[in-house]
C-alpha positions in Angstrom: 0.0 0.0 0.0 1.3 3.8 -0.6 2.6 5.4 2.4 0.9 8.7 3.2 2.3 12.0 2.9 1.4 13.5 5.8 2.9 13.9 9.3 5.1 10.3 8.0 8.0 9.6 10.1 10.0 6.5 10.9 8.6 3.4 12.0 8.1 3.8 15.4 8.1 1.2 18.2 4.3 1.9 18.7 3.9 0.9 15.1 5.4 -2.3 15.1 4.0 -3.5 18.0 0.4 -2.3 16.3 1.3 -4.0 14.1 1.9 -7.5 15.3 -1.0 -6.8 18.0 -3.3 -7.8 14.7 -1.1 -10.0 13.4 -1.4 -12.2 16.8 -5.2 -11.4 16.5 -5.9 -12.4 13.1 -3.9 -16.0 13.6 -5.4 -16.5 17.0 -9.4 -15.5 15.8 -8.7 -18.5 13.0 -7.6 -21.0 14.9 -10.4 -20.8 17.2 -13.0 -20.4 14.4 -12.1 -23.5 13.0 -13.0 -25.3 16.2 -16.5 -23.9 15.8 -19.3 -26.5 14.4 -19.4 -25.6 10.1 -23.2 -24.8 10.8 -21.9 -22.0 13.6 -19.0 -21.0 11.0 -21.5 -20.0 8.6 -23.4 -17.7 10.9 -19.9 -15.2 10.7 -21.2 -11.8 9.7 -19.0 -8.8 8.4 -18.1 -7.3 11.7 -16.2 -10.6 12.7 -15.0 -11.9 9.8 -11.2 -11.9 10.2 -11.0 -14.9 8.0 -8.7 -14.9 4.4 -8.3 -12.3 2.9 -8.4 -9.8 5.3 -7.0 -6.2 5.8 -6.4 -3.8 8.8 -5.8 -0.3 8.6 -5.7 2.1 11.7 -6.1 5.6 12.8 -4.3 6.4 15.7 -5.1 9.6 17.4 -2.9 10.5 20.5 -4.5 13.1 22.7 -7.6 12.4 22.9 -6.5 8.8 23.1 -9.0 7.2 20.2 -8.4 4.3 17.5 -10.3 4.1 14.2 -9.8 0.4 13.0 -11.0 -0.4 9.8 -11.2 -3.7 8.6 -11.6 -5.0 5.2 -12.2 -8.2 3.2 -11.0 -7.4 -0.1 -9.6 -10.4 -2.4 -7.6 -8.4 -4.3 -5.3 -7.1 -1.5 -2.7 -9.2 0.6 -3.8 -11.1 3.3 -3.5 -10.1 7.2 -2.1 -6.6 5.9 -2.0 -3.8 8.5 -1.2 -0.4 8.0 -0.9 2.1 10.7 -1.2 5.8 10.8 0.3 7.4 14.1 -0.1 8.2 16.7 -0.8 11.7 15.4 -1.5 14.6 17.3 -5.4 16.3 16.6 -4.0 18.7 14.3 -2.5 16.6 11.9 -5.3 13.9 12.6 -7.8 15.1 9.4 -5.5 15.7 6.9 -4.2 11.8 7.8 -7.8 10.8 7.3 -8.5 13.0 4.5 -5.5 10.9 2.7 -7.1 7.6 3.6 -10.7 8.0 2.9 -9.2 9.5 -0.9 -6.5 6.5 -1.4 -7.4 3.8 -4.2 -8.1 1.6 -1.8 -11.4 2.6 -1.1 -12.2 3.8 -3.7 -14.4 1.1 -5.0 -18.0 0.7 -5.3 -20.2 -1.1 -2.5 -22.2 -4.1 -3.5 -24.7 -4.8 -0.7 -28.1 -6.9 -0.4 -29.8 -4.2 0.8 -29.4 -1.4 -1.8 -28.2 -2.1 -5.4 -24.8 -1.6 -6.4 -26.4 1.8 -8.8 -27.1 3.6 -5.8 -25.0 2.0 -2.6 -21.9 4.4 -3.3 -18.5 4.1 -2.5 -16.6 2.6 0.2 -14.5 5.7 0.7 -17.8 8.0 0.9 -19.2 5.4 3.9 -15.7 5.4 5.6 -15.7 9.2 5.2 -18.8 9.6 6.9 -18.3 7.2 9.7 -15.0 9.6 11.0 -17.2 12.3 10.4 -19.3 11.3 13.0 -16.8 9.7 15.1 -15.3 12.5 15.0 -18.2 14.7 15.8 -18.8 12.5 19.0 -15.2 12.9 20.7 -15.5 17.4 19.5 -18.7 17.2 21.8 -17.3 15.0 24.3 -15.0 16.9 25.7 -16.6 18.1 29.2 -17.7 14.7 29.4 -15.5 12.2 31.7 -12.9 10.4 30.4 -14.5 7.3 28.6 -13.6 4.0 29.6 -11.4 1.8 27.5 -13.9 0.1 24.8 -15.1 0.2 21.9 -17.2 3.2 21.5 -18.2 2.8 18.1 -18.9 0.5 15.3 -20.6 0.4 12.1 -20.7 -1.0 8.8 -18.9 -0.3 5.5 -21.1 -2.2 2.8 -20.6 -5.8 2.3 -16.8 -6.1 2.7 -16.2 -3.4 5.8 -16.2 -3.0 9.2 -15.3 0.4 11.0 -14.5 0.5 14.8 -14.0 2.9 17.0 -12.1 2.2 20.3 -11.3 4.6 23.0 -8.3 4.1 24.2 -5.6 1.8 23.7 -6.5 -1.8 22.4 -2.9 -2.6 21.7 -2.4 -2.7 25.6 -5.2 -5.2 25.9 -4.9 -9.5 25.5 -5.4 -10.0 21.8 -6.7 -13.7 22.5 -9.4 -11.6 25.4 -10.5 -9.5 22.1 -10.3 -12.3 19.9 -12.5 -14.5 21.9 -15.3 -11.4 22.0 -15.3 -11.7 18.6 -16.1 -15.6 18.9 -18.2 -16.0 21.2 -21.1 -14.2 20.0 -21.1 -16.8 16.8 -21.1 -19.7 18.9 -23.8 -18.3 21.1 -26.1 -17.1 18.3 -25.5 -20.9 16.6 -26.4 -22.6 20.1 -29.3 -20.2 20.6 -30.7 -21.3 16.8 -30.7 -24.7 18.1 -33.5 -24.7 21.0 -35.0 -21.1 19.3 -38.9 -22.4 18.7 -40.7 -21.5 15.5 -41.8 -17.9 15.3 -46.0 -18.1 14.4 -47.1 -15.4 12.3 -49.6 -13.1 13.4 -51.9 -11.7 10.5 -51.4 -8.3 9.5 -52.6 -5.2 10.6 -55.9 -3.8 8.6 -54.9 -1.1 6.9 -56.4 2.2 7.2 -57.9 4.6 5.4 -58.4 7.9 5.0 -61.4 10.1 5.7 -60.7 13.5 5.0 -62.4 13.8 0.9 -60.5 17.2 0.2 -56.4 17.1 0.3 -56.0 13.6 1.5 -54.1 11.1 -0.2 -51.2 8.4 -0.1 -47.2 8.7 -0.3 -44.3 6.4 -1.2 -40.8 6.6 -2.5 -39.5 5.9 -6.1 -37.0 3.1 -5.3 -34.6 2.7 -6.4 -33.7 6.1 -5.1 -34.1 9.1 -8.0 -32.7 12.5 -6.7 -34.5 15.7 -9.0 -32.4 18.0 -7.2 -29.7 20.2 -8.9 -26.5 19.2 -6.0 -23.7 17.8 -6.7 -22.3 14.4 -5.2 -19.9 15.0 -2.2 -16.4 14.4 -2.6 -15.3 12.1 0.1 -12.9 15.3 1.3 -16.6 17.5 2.1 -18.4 13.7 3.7 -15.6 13.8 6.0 -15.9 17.2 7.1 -19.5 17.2 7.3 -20.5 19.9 4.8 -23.0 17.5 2.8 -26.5 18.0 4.1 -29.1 20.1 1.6 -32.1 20.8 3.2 -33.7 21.5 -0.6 -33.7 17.5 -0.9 -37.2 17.8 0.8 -38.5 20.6 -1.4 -41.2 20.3 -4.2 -39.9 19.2 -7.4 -42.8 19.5 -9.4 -46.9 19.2 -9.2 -48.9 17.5 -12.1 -52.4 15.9 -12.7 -53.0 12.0 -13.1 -56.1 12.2 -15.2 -57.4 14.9 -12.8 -56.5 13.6 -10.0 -53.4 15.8 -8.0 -50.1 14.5 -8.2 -46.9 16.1 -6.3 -43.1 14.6 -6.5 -40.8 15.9 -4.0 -37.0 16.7 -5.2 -35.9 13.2 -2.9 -38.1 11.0 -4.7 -41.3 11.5 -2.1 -44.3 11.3 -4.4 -48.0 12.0 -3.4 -51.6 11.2 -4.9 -54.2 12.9 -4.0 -56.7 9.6 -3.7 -58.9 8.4 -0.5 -59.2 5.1 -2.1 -56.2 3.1 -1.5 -56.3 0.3 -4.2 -56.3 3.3 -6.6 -52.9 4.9 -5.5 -51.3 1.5 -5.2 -52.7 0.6 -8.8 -51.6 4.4 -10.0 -48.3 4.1 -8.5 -47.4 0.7 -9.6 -48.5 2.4 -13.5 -45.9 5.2 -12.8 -43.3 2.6 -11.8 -43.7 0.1 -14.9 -43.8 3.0 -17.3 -40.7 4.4 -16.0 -38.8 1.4 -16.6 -40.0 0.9 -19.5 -38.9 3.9 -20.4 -35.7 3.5 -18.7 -35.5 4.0 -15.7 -35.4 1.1 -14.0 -37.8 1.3 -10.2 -39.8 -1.5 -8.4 -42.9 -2.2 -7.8 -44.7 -0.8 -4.7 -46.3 -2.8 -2.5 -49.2 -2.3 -0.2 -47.0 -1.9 2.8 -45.0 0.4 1.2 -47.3 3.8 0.9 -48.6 5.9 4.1 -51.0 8.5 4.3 -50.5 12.4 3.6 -52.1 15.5 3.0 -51.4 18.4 0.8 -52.1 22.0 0.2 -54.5 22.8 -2.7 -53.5 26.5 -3.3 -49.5 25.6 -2.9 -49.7 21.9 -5.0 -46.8 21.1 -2.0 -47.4 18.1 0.7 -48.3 19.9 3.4 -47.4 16.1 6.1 -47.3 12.8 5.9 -46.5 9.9 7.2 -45.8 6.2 6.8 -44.0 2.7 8.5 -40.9 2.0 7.9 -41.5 -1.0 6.6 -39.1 -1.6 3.8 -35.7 0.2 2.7 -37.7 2.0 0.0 -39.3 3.6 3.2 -36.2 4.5 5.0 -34.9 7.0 2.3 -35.3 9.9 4.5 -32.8 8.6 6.7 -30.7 7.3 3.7 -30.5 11.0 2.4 -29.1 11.7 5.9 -26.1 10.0 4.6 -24.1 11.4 1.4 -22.3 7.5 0.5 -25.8 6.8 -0.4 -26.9 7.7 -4.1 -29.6 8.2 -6.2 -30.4 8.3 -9.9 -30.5 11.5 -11.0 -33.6 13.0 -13.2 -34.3 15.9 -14.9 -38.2 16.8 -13.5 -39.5 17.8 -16.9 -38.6 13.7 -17.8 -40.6 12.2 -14.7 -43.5 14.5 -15.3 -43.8 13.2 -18.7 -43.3 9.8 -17.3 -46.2 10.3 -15.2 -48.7 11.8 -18.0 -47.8 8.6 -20.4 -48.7 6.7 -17.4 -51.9 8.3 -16.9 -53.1 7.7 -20.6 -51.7 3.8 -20.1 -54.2 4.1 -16.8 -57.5 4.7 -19.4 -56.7 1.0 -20.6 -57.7 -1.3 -17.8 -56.1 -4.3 -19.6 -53.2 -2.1 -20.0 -52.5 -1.6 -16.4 -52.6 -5.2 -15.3 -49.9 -6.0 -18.1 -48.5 -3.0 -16.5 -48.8 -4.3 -13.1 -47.4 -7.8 -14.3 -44.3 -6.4 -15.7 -43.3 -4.1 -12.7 -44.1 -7.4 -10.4 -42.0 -9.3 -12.7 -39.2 -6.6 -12.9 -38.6 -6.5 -9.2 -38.5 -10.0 -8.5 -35.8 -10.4 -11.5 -34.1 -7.5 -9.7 -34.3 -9.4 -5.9 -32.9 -12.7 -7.4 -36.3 -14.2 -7.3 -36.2 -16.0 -11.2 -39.1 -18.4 -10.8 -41.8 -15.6 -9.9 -40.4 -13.1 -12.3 -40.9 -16.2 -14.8 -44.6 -16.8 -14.1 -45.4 -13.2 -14.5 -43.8 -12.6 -17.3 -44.9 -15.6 -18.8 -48.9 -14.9 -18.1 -47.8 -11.4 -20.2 -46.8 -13.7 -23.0 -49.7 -15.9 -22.7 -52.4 -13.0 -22.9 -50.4 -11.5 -25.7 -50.9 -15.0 -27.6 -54.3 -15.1 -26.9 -54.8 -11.1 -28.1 -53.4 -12.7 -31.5 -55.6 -15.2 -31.6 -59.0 -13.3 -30.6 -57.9 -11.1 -33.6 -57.5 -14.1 -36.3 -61.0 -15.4 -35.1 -62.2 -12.1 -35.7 -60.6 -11.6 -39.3 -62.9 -15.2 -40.3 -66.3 -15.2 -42.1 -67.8 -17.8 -38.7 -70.9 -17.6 -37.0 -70.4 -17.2 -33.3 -71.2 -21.1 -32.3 -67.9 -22.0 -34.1 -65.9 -18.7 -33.1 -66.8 -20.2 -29.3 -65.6 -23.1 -29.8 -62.0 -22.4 -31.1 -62.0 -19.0 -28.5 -60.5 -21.3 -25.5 -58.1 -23.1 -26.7 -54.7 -24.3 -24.8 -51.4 -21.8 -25.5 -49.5 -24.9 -26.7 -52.5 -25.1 -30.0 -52.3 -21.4 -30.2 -48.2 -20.9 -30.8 -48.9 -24.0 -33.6 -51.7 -22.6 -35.6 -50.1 -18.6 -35.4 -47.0 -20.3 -36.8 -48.8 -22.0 -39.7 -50.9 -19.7 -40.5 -48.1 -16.8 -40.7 -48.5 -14.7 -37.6 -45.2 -15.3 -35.9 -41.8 -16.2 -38.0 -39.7 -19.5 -37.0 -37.6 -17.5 -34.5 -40.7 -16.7 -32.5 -42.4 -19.9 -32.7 -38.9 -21.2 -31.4 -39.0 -18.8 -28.4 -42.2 -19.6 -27.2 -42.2 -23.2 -27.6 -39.0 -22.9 -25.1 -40.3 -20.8 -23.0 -43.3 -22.8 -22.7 -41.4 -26.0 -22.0 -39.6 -24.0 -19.4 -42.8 -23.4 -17.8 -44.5 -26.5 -18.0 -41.1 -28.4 -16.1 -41.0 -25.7 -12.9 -44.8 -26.0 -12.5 -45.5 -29.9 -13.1 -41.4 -31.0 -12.3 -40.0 -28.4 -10.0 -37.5 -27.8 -12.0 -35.5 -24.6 -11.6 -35.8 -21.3 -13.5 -32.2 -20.0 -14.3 -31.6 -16.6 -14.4 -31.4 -16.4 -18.3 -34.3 -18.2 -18.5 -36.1 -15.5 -16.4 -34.1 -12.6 -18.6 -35.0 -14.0 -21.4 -38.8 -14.6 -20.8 -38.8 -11.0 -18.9 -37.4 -9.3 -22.1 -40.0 -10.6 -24.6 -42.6 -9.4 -21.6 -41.1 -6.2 -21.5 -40.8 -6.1 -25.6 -44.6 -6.9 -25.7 -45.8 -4.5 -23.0 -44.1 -1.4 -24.5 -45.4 -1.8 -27.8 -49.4 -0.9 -26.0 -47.8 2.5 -24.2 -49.8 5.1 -25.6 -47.6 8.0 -27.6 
């Protein structure tokens, strides 16, 4: 790794026994893990995962005395590395930081289950704002009493990070002590999941309505995050010293009508319609979301738990409250703007608005909106790894389409009704044969369905597994269809 510039000095004694302090650690933690049962070993989560390849990089401030100990998994980097910076004294403490939280090191993007990789950031912008606020905690700590040797902080950088902050001195503490508190919690959350009875589900809440007819409505987020305001991303340099937050993220981007009914979209992605009938605004939304990725920008559907209740002001056309569970990350993006590593797609307003009016002609078409719905359902589970629904919902798309075609050919032939009936309801297998021989669909088609179709048939009478090219594939001849109906 490239030494840093500033306040670098000779190896000192303090750093070489930091040094081997972690070294000690790291081979000690390892042995012990392997002693654990495999079932238990699997239960390591990123906070105690000191297991191949794994890196350790400190910041040592002197006076205060705090440690910032950030460990990493990264493959491509030598294993059981540590790198120490300091003891430095508090003024030469953030340029030191600044240095690390810019190096190439971290400067790579986080891949986590919980947020897509689009809009999860950097590693260097979550490190950044983690000594931000450590920092920020020992600044208004300082008429406080002395804290006690511990850690005093930890928190997580994406999927491959951990970040610690100990008061004090670990390096005059027993590594094997330490190591063992990093064990012991696996071993007893893997002896606690063998006597932990079976959790029974208790049905959900009703949900509820609202009553006010005048400004009432529902609210949810566009999620994946899209950001309509005009600022900049933070360079890790302004995360770290806490000049990030933009209090215009909660203004009014822009207010439109959904086929007369009021429609506001905040500049973080909040969006609000003005409905008291719920299955509307989930059936409206879900319209917005499936035209929008269609049209490329890719969002998920909403679900039922996923929109709370609001009001807005008529004169204004701004939300005027709201409110809603936090039931889902979608719902947590007010508290994900709080932190500048997480990002957003950004969108020009003028290009969601029109967005939003496509989807309200689509919403005149009843059959329409249910391919709609289908595709968005179908989109999300593709999106959360879930193949076999995103299959079966893309498939029904398919299957309507081929009946669309066929409905048509009856209608094109000189039959009285009685004979029309008979050859209306018909199984999708017949259908893909006779629109192949009579023309409608080339060889390549016919090929494509017939595949798809065998696909189908194995998972639902075999169990046999959809792949996720199988789900690609039969999602992109849903999506194909569906935007062929979106009105100009």
């Amino acid at each position: 790794m490239t030494e840093l510039s500033v306040g670098k000095m000779e190896t000192s004694a303090e750093e070489i026994r930091a040094k081997q302090w972690f070294q000690d650690f790291i081979s000690y933690f390892r042995t012990e893990f392997e002693r654990l049962a495999s079932e238990a070993r699997a239960l390591v989560l990123v906070g105690s995962n000191y297991l191949p390849s794994c890196q350790i990089e400190i910041l040592w401030l002197r006076q205060p005395s705090y440690q910032f100990i950030i460990k990493s998994n990264f493959y491509d980097l030598a294993d059981k590395q540590v790198v120490v910076h300091g003891p430095v004294s508090p003024e030469d403490f953030l340029a030191i930081a600044d240095e690390v939280v810019s190096s190439q090191k971290w400067n790579r993007p986080i891949s986590t289950r919980l947020l897509p990789q689009e809009v999860s950031g950097l590693y260097s912008e979550t490190l950044a704002s983690h000594l931000n606020n450590a920092m920020s905690n020992i600044r208004n700590s300082v008429f406080n009493p002395k804290p006690k040797p511990g850690y005093a902080m930890t928190a997580m950088i994406g999927d491959k990070g951990w970040f610690e902050m100990y008061a004090g001195n670990i390096f005059e503490t027993d590594y094997v002590q330490m190591a063992n508190s990093k064990i012991e919690p696996i071993r007893a959350s893997y002896e606690a999941s063998l006597h932990q009875p079976k959790a029974v589900e208790s049905p959900p809440p009703k949900p509820s309505q609202h009553n006010d007819p005048v400004n009432s409505g529902f609210v949810t987020f566009f999620y994946p995050p899209v950001d309509l305001s005009t600022r900049q991303k933070p360079s890790p340099s302004a995360i770290l010293r806490g000049v990030t937050f933009d209090f215009s993220w909660f203004e009014k981007a822009f207010g439109s009508s959904f086929n007369g009914i009021p429609v506001i979209v905040n500049k973080n992605g909040l969006i609000f319609v003005a409905t008291n009938d719920r299955e509307t605004a989930l059936r409206m939304l879900n319209t917005m979301m499936a035209v929008a990725t269609l049209q490329g920008l890719s969002l998920y559907a909403v679900r039922e738990h996923e929109i709370g209740q609001g009001n807005f002001d008529k004169e204004r056309m701004t939300i005027a409250g709201h409110s809603y569970p936090i039931s889902t990350v979608r719902m947590m993006q007010n508290d994900l703007f709080s932190r500048p590593y997480i990002q957003a797609t950004k969108i020009e307003p003028a290009r969601l608005e029109a967005i939003i009016q496509t989807a309200a002609k689509s919403f005149r078409n009843h059959k329409l909106v249910e391919e709609l719905r289908l595709f968005v359902e179908a989109h999300t589970h593709f999106n959360d790894a879930e193949y076999a629904q995103s299959f079966i919902l893309s498939w029904s798309i398919i299957e309507r389409h081929l009946y669309e075609l066929w409905a048509r050919k009856l209608e094109d032939m000189d039959m009285d009704e009685d004979r029309i009936g008979k050859l209306r309801n018909q199984s999708i297998d017949y259908l893909i044969e006779v629109l192949s021989v009579a023309g409608d669909m080339n060889e390549s088609d016919y090929e494509g369905y017939m595949e798809l179709k065998g696909k189908r048939n194995k998972f639902m009478h075999r169990g046999k597994a959809i792949s996720k090219e199988d789900a690609e594939k039969c999602l992109g001849l849903a999506r194909s269809i569906v935007q062929k109906k979106l009105p100009a």
